[in-house]
Structure formats: structure tokens, C-alpha cells
N, C-alpha and C positions, 0 to 999 in steps of 0.2 A: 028830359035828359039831365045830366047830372053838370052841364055846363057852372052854369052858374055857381052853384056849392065849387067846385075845382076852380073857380078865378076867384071866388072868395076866398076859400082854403093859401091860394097861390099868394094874392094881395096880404094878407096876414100873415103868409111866411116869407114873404119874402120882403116887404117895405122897412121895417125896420133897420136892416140892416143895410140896403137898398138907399134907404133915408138918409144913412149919417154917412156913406159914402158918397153922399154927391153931396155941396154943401149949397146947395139951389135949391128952390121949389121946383114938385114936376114938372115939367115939361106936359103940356096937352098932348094929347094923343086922339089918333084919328083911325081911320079904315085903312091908310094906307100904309100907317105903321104896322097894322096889325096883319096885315095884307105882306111886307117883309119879311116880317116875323113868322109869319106861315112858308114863306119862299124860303127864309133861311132853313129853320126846320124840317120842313119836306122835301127841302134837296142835300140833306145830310140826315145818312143810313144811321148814325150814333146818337144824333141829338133826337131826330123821328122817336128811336127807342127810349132813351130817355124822358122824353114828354110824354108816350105811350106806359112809362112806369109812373111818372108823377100823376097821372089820370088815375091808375089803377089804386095808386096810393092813395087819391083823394076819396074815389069809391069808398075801399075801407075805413079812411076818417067817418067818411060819414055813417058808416055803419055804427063803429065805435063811439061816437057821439052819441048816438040812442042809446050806448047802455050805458054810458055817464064813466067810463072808465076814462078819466083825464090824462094817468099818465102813459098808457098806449096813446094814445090821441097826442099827446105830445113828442112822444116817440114817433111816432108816424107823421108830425109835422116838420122834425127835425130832418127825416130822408127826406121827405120833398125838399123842403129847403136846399140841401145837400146836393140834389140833383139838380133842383133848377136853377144853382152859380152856376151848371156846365152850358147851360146853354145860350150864354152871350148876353153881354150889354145889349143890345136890343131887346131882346127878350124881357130882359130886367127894366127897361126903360117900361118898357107897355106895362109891363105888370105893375109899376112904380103909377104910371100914367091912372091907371083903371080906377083906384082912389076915387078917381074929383070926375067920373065919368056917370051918368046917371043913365041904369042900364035902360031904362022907356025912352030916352032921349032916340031921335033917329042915330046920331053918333055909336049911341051903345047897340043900338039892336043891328045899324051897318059892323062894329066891331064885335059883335055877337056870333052873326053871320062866318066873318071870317073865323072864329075861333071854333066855330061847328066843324068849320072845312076841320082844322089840326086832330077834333079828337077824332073826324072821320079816318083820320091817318092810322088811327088805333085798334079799326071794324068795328067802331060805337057813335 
């Protein structure tokens, strides 16, 4: 599945700017954050859609990365970004969190688990 590539894609669009708005190191992150972060998104019809557009968007990143066209690829960084300020400080916290999270770790593959559930929210 294309998980992976999409929270990398996410963590890279989003940490930067993520970064200089908090003026702290992340914050650790767990399954139960991630496990919120599914509650809050799948019980709101708008952001569900949204996370379901930022997937689809990530797909295409990674298409557009194999033909080496960088500034589609950046373009198409810039909507996800875009979309995914809509969907809450939490949201952003996790993805800020995922950084310093090592996805073999049991931590990442219990926060793995719960991020399969979100893109299931998407029929993928």
C-alpha cells in the first residue's frame, strides 16, 4: 500500500512549517494519538474528505516522482499541505510526531495499523 510514501509525503509537507509554529521539540507520539486522530477524522464527513483527497494526492506525488517532473511534484506538495492545515492540531501534532518515530519499531507498525484504518476510510 502506498501508506508509507503518504506519511512520508505528509511529514515533509507538513513539519516545516508545523516546526516553527510550535517553538518545542515534538512531542512523542503513540497509538493512541494516532488512534484520536482516526476518531477525529472519521467522525467528521469534511475532514474524512479531505484526508481522502490528500491520499489521492499523495498517489499522484508518487507517480510524478518517477518522471522526475519536480515542479508538478511540488505543486502537488503545496495542495496537500493546503489541505492538511484543515484538519486540526492533532493531526498536525502526529504528523509533526512521526519524524523521530522508527516505522519497524512496534510504536510505528501499532501507529501504522491505526493509519491503514484512515486510508480504509478512503476504499484503499
Amino acid at each position: 500500500m502506498y501508506l508509507r510514501l503518504i506519511v512520508t509525503i505528509l511529514v515533509i509537507a507538513a513539519a516545516p512549517v508545523w516546526t516553527l509554529a510550535q517553538n518545542s521539540t515534538p512531542a512523542k507520539v503513540s497509538k493512541t494519538d494516532a488512534q484520536k486522530v482516526l476518531k477525529i477524522i472519521s467522525g467528521d464527513k469534511t475532514k474524512t474528505r479531505i484526508y481522502c483527497q490528500m491520499a489521492k494526492l499523495g498517489r499522484q506525488m508518487e507517480q510524478v516522482n518517477e518522471t522526475g517532473d519536480s515542479e508538478k511534484f511540488d505543486a502537488l506538495l503545496q495542495r496537500v499541505y493546503d489541505l492538511g492545515k484543515k484538519l486540526g492540531p492533532e493531526y498536525a501534532a502526529l504528523v509533526d510526531g512521526l519524524q523521530d518515530i522508527d516505522p519497524q519499531s512496534e510504536v510505528g507498525q501499532e501507529i501504522s495499523s491505526t493509519l491503514d484504518a484512515l486510508d480504509n476510510l478512503c476504499g484503499g
